[in-house]
Each structure stands twice: as structure tokens, then as C-alpha cells.
N, C-alpha and C positions, 0 to 999 in steps of 0.2 A: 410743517406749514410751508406753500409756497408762494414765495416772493419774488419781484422780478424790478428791475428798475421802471416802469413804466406803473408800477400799479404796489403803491407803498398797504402796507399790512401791521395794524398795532392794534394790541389789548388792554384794555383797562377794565377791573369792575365787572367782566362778563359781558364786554362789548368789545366786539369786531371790528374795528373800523376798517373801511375799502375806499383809498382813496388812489384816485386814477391820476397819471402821475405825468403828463404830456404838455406840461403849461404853456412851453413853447407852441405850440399848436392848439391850445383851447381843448385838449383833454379827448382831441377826436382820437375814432377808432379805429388802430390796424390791427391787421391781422394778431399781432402779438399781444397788443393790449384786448384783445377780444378773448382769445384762450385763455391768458393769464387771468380775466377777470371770471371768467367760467369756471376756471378750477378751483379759482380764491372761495367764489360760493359755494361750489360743492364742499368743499375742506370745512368750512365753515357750518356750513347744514351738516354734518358728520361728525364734529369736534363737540360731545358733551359739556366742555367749559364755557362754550361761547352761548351766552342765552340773549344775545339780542347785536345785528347789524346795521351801522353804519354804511353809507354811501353818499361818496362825496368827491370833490374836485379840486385839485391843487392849482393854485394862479386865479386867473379872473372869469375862469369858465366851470362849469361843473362837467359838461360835456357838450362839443360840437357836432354830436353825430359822427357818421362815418369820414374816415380820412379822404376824400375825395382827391387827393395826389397818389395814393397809392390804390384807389380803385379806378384811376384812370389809367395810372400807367398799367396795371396787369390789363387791363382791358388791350390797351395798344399791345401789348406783348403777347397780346394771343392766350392771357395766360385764366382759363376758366374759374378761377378763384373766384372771382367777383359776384358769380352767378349760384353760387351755393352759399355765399356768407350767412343768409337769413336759414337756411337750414340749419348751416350748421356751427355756427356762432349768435346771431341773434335772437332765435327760437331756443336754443338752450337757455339761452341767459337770463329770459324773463319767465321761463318755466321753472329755472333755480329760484329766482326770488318769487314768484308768485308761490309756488310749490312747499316753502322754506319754513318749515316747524319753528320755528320762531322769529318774530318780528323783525323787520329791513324798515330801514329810517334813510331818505333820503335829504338830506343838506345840501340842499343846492343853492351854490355858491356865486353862481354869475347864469351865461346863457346857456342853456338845456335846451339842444336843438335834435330833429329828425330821431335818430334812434336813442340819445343820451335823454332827451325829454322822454319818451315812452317806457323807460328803464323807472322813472321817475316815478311814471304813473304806473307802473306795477308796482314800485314799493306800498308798504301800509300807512304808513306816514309821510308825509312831504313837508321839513322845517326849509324856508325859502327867506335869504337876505334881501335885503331891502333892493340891490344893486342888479339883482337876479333876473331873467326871463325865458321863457318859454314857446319854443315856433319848432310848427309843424312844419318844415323845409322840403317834404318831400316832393309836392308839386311844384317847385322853383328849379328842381333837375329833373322832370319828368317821372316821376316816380312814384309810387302808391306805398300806402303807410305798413311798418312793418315792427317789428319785435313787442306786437301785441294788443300797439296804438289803437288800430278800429274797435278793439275790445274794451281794453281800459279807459279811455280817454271818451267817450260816450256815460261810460258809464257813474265818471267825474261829473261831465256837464249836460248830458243831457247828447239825444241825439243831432238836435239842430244845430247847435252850437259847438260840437266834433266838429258837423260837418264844413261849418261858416271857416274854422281853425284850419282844418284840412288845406279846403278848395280854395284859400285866401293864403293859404302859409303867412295871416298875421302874428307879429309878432306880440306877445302879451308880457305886461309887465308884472312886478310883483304885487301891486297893489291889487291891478285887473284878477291877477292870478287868484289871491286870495277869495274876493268877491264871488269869484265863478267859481269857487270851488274845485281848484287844481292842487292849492295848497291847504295848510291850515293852519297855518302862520308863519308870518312873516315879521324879522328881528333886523335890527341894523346889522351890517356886513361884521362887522368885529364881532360882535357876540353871537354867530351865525355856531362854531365848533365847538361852542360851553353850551348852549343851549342844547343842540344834538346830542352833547354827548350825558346831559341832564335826563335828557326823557329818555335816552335808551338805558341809561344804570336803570332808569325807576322802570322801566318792563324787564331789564334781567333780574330786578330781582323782585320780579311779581312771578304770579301762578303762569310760568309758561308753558305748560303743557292746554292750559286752560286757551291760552294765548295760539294754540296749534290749531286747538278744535273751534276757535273763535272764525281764523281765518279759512279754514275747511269750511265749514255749514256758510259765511258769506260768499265764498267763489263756487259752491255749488247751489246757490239759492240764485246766485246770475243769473244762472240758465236752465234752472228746474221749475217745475211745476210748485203750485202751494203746498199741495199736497207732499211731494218729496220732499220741500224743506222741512214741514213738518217733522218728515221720520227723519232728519238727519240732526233737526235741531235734540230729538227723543234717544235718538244713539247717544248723542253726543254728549247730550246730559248723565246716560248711566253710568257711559263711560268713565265723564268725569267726576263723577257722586262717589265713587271706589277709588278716588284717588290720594294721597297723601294733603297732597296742597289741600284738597277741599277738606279736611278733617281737621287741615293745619289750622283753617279760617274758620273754621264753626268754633274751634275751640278759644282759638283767639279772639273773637266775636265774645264770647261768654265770659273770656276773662279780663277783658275791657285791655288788651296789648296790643300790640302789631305784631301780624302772621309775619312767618321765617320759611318764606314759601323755597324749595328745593328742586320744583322741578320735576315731580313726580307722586 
């Protein structure tokens, strides 16, 4: 498993936790924190032990978006970094967790800005502290939305309301958040890391495989016809009809227990 000073890595219970570890800066993203968090998800989506991910922020931010001191300076230095980040750091990063056979829980812990907010909204879950908020920053440096935002973040609130978020770069708090549907609850700031880490045991130790093909057939019903969700929701069910977990639940169902779901 790799860890790095910038981006702390603990398990409990069959949960992941990822927390990005930059306090002194509001949890923004360099170059190193960008890899490091890249390969913590793939490691992650790879490790059979791990059946449900946390995401979260050490200090009073969850994440400030990109580190704008060191995309300015490689900018003055001539140095072409800056212009492939979204290839090749933020486009990975939200195809890991959008992609990611088992559940990503987002705890956000303070401000969730430009690309750490869009991280956000690709997770499944969004648990948000009371203290928390949410802004689209990219139009405050010139800049158009990226690690996924135009996709997920419409598809939270509606397209009107992306776009008002966008082209205003307001900032929204957690209450507004809630209301609009960005999160889906919101806890006072103390009980922000026992809550997260409550709902992520209770999906480790539910049917996650069922949990794989849940979030399959919803990101491909995004942007399919009716008809296609149809035959994916029809795969999806056979698939899962032949599985342990679901045999585990019929029978536990019948004997009035609680399934001991595995995973398979």
C-alpha cells in the first residue's frame, strides 16, 4: 500500500480511508498530492480487503482545488506541466472513483473548491459538516470546469443550476448544499469522521458486488437510451441472481437473520 506524507492512508472494518493531508494550504492540489491520490485509488480498487472508500480532508478544508502557487510558478518557468494536469492527473482521478467497484464516500470537512469540489461530486455519497462549502472557482481564474464537473454536477442539480454555480463561481454552503442536492447530509463538524466512517462499515459489509453493478447500470443510464438501461439493468440482474451474496439474502430472508454478505 502506498503512502505518502501529503495524503494519509488508514483501514478499519473494510474501509479505506483517503485523507489528503495539506492543511497548511487548505488540502490544494500539487503535482504530488495529485499522483499520490491517483494511485492510493487504484491500490484501493485492486485490494480485495478494502470493500468501501472514504474521502476526506485533514484541517479546515476538504480540498481547495488546484495549488495555484505552483501552477503559476511552472507556468512562469516555462515549465508545460500545467497544461496536461487534467489529462493526466485530474481525468484519471475521477475515472478511479467514478469507475471504482465499490463505494467512495466523500466527507467533506470544510471548503470543496474547483477540482476538490468535482472529486466530491463524483463520489456516491457526499456526508458534508455543518462548517463545509462548495464553489465552482473556475471562472474566478479564467478557466472552464474540469475533473468531470460539467457531468456530475448537473446531474446533482439540474442543468440550470450547474450552470448559475459555474458562471457565478457562488459559493454554497452546507445547508444550501443539502437542499439542492449536492449532498445528503449534513452533521455538525465533530461528528463529521464517525458518521463517514458508520455508513461506509454498513456498505463494506453489505452485497458489494451488488453495490458494483448498482453504480454500473446508474452511470450508464446517464447517457443511454431507455432502452439500453433496460438490457443493462437485465444483465445486471442475471449476473447478480448467480451470485453468493444474493443466495446469502434469500436464505437469510427465509430464516428471519441477517445476511453475512462476502462479496461474491
Amino acid at each position: 500500500m502506498t503512502t505518502s506524507d501529503v495524503l494519509l492512508i488508514a483501514d478499519a472494518d473494510g474501509v479505506r480511508t483517503l485523507t489528503l493531508n495539506r492543511p497548511q494550504a487548505y488540502n490544494s492540489l500539487t503535482v504530488e498530492l495529485k499522483e499520490a491520490l491517483l494511485a492510493a485509488l487504484r491500490e484501493a480498487a485492486d485490494d480485495e480487503t478494502v470493500r468501501a472508500v472514504v474521502l476526506t480532508g485533514s484541517g479546515k478544508a476538504f480540498c481547495a482545488g488546484q495549488d495555484l502557487k505552483e501552477h503559476v510558478g511552472l507556468l512562469q518557468a516555462g515549465d508545460p506541466a500545467p497544461l496536461h494536469t487534467v489529462k493526466e492527473h485530474y481525468n484519471p482521478i475521477v475515472k478511479a472513483i467514478v469507475s471504482m467497484a465499490k463505494p467512495v464516500i466523500a466527507a467533506v470537512n470544510g471548503t470543496a473548491a474547483g477540482a476538490g469540489a468535482a472529486f466530491a461530486y463524483a463520489s456516491d455519497l457526499r456526508i458534508a459538516a455543518e462548517s463545509s462549502s462548495f464553489l465552482m472557482a473556475f471562472a474566478n481564474v479564467g478557466l472552464g470546469p474540469d475533473s468531470g464537473a460539467s457531468w456530475t454536477l448537473q446531474r446533482l442539480v439540474g442543468y440550470g443550476r450547474a450552470a448559475e454555480l459555474m458562471l457565478l463561481a457562488r459559493t454554497v454552503e452546507a445547508v444550501e448544499a443539502l437542499r439542492l442536492g449536492l449532498v445528503g447530509e449534513v452533521v455538525p463538524d465533530e461528528e463529521l469522521p464517525a458518521r463517514a466512517q458508520q455508513v461506509a462499515a454498513k456498505l463494506a459489509n453489505g452485497p458489494t458486488v451488488a453495490y458494483a453493478k448498482i453504480k454500473g447500470v446508474l452511470n450508464l443510464a446517464a447517457q443511454s437510451t431507455f432502452e439500453e438501461a433496460l438490457e443493462a439493468e437485465d444483465a445486471a440482474q442475471t449476473a447478480l441472481g448467480a451470485t453468493a451474496d444474493h443466495a446469502e439474502a434469500v436464505e437469510a430472508f427465509v430464516g428471519k437473520r441477517k445476511p453475512n454478505f462476502q462479496g461474491k
